[in-house]
Every structure is written in structure tokens, then in C-alpha cells.
C-alpha positions as CSV (number, residue, x, y, z in Angstrom):
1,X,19.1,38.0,-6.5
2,X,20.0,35.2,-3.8
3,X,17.3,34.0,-1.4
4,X,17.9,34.6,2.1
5,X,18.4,31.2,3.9
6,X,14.9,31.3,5.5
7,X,13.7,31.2,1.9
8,X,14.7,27.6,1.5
9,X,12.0,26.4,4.0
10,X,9.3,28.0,1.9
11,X,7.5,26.6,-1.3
12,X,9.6,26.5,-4.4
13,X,6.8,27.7,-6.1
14,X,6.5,31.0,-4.0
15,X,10.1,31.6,-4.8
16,X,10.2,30.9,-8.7
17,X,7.4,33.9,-9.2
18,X,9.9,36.3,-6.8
19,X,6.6,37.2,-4.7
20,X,8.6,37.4,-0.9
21,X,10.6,40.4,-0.1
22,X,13.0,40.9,2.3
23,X,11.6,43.1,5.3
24,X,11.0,43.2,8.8
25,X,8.4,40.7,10.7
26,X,5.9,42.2,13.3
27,X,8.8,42.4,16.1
28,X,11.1,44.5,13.9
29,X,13.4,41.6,13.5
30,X,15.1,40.8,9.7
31,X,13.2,38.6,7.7
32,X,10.7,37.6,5.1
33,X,7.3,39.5,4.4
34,X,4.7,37.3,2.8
35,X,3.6,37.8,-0.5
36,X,2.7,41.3,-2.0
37,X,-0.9,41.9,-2.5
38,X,-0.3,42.9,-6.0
39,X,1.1,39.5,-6.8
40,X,-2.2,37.4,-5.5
41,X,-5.8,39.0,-6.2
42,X,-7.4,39.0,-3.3
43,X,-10.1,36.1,-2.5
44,X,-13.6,36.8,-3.4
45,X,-15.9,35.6,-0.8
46,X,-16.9,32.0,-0.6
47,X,-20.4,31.5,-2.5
48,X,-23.6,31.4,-0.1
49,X,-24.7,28.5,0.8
50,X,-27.8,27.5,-0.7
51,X,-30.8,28.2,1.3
52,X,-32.6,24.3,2.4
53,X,-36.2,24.1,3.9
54,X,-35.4,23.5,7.7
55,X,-35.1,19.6,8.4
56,X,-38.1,18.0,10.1
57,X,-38.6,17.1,13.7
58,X,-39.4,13.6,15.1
59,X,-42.4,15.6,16.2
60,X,-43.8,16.9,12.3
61,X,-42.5,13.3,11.5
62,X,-44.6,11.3,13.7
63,X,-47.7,14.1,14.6
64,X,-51.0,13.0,12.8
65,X,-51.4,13.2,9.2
66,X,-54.1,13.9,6.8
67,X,-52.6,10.9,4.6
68,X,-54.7,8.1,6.0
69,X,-52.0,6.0,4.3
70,X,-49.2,7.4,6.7
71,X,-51.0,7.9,9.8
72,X,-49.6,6.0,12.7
73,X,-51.4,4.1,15.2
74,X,-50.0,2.4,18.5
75,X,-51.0,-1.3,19.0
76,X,-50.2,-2.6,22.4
77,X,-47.2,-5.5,22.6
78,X,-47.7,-8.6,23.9
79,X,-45.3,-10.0,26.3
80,X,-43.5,-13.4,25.9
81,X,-41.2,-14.3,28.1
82,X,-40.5,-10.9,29.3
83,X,-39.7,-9.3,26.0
84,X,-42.5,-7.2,24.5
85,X,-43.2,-8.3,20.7
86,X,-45.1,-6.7,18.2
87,X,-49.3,-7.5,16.8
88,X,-50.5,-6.3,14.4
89,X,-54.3,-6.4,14.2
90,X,-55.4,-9.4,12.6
91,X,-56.2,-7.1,9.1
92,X,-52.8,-6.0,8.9
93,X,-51.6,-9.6,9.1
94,X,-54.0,-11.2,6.5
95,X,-52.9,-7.5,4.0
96,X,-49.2,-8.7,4.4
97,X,-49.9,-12.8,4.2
98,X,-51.3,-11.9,0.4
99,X,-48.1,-10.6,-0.6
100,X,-46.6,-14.1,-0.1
101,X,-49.4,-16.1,-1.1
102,X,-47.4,-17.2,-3.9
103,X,-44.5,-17.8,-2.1
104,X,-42.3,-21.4,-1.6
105,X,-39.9,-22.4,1.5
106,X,-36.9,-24.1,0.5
107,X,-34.6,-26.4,2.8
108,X,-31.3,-27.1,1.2
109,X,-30.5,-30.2,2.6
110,X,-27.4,-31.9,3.4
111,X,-24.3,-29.1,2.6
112,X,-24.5,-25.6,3.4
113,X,-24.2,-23.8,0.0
114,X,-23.2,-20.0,-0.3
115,X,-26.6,-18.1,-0.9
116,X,-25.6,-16.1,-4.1
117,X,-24.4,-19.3,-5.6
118,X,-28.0,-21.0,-4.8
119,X,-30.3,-18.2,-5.8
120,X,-28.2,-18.1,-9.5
121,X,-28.5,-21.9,-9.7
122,X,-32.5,-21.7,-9.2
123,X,-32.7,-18.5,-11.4
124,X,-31.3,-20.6,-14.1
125,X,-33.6,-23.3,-13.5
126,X,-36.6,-21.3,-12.6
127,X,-36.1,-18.0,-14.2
128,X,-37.9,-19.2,-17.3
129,X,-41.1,-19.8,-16.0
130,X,-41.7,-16.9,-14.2
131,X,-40.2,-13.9,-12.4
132,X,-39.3,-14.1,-8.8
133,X,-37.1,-12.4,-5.3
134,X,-35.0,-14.8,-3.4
135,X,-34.6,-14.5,0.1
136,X,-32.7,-16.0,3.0
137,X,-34.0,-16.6,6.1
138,X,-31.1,-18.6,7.5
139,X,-28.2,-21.0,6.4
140,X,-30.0,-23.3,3.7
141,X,-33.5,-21.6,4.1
142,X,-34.8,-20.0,1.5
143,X,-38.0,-18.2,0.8
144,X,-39.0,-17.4,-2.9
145,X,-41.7,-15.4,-3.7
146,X,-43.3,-15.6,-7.1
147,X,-45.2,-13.2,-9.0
148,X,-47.7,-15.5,-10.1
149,X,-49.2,-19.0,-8.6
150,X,-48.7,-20.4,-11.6
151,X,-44.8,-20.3,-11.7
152,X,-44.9,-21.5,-8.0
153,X,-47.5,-24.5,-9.0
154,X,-44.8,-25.6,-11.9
155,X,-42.0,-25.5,-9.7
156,X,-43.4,-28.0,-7.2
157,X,-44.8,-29.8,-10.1
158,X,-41.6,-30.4,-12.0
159,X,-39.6,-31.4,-9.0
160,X,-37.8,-32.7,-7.1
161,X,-34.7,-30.3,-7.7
162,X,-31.3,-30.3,-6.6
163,X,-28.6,-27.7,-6.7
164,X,-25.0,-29.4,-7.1
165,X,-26.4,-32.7,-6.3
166,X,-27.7,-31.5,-3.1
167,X,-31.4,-31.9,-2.6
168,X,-33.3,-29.2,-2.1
169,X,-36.9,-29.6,-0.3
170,X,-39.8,-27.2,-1.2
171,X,-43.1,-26.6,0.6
172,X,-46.0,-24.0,0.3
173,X,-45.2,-21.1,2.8
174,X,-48.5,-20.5,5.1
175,X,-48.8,-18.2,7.6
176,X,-47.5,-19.5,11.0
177,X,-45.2,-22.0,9.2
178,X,-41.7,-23.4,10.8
179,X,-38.6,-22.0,8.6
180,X,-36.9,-24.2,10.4
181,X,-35.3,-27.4,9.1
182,X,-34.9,-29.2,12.3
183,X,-39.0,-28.6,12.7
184,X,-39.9,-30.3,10.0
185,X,-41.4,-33.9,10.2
186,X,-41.9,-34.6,6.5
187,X,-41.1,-33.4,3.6
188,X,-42.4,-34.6,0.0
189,X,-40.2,-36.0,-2.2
């Protein structure tokens, strides 16, 4: 049987399995009926969604808790120079100045190295000794924390260090400190 020429704008696929018909469209005009329904089973529903616990509000987010550990607390900002900064109480600062008790400032000095290239230069140097997270603070400042003050105490012991032949200057980091090259005024060597 020959397709009617309307056929040849349809899927090829629809007319190899001989599913259209010729018949009449809604406005009684010649043409093509779609597929019969005993060609396609008909759709079964789409599957229910599963059911999810309703999302939380900013309000259950941030109302009080019984979890002393999450509770919230508002500390007023101080102001400088018109822009309102955060401060902490003192406690909170002296909990989060332990965590980098252990911790040295590096100034790369001379040429700007590419930070990934750095960090796998000192891991090879370093690595041994002890574990420890590299950090950039800016374009050839470093901070690397160590896990232990032993590792740290080696490492300014052993030096000085270099990374390509650039020097690489390494101080204590103490709360308060410059990470600013340009700051500092002297630098062991």
C-alpha cells in the first residue's frame, strides 16, 4: 500500500510498523488518523513521587536549640570605618587560635609561583616529617598548619628552604600577625 504524501513528513519509524490509517481529521477533511490504540499499549501512569519530610524554614533553622553545640547567639559588631565587622568574644578567639597553634606563615620571596606547584614542592620536602594543610592567603603567602609542633619545630630548624631557587621566608603564625609581605621588617634567615 502507498503512503499518502502527508505520510512523508512523519517518522519513518511510524510508517515501517503500518500504524497510521487513512481517515478523516477532526474537521472532516481527508487525512491521516494517528496511531491505532491497539498498536501502542496505553501509558501506565507515571510512578508517585516519593514522599520527602517538608524542607525546613530559616525560622526551625535558626530558632533556639536544645544542642548547646548549635545554638546561636548574636554578638554586637564593631564599626571601623563605617563597615560593621565581626567579634567574637575573646573565648571564641583564644578556641579558634589553638587550632593554629602549630601553624607557620610563609612569604615566597622574589617570583610569584603558581600555588599548587608550591604546596607539591613543600609536600615533597616536608611531607616526611609530618602531616599538614596548605593554605593561601594571597599571592606568595602561605599558611601551613601542622598537626604536630614537632613537625613545625623541624621545619624552621632545618631551614632556610627555597622552592625553585626562590627563597621562601617562614615565621611562627601568632594571633594578630601581618600576612603581609610588605609589613614585614625582618625576617630570619
Amino acid at each position: 500500500m502507498a503512503s499518502p504524501p502527508e505520510a512523508s513528513l512523519l517518522p519513518e519509524s511510524l510508517l515501517d510498523r503500518g500504524t497510521l490509517l487513512l481517515g478523516k481529521d477532526s474537521l472532516g477533511q481527508p487525512g491521516l488518523e494517528g496511531p491505532s490504540s491497539s498498536t501502542f499499549p496505553r501509558a501506565s501512569p507515571p510512578p508517585a513521587a516519593p514522599i520527602e519530610a517538608p524542607p525546613k524554614t530559616w525560622k526551625n533553622l535558626f530558632s533556639p536549640s536544645s544542642n548547646l553545640d548549635s545554638a546561636l547567639q548574636f554578638f554586637e559588631p564593631s564599626i571601623v570605618y563605617w563597615i560593621a565587622r565581626a567579634k567574637p568574644p575573646p573565648k571564641v578567639c583564644a578556641k579558634g587560635a589553638l587550632k593554629w597553634e602549630h601553624a607557620l606563615v610563609a612569604f615566597l620571596v622574589g617570583k610569584k609561583l603558581p600555588t599548587p606547584k608550591v604546596r607539591e614542592v613543600l609536600l615533597r620536602k616536608w611531607g616526611q616529617v609530618g602531616a599538614f594543610s596548605f593554605h593561601t592567603v594571597s599571592n606568595g603567602v602561605f599558611l601551613i598548619k601542622f598537626d604536630n609542633g614537632q613537625a613545625r619545630y623541624w621545619v624552621m630548624e632545618n631551614g632556610p628552604w627555597d622552592i625553585w631557587g626562590y627563597h621562601i621566608a617562614l615565621r611562627k603564625w601568632t594571633k594578630g600577625m601581618s600576612l603581609k609581605l610588605e609589613e614585614c621588617s625582618s625576617i630570619l634567615v
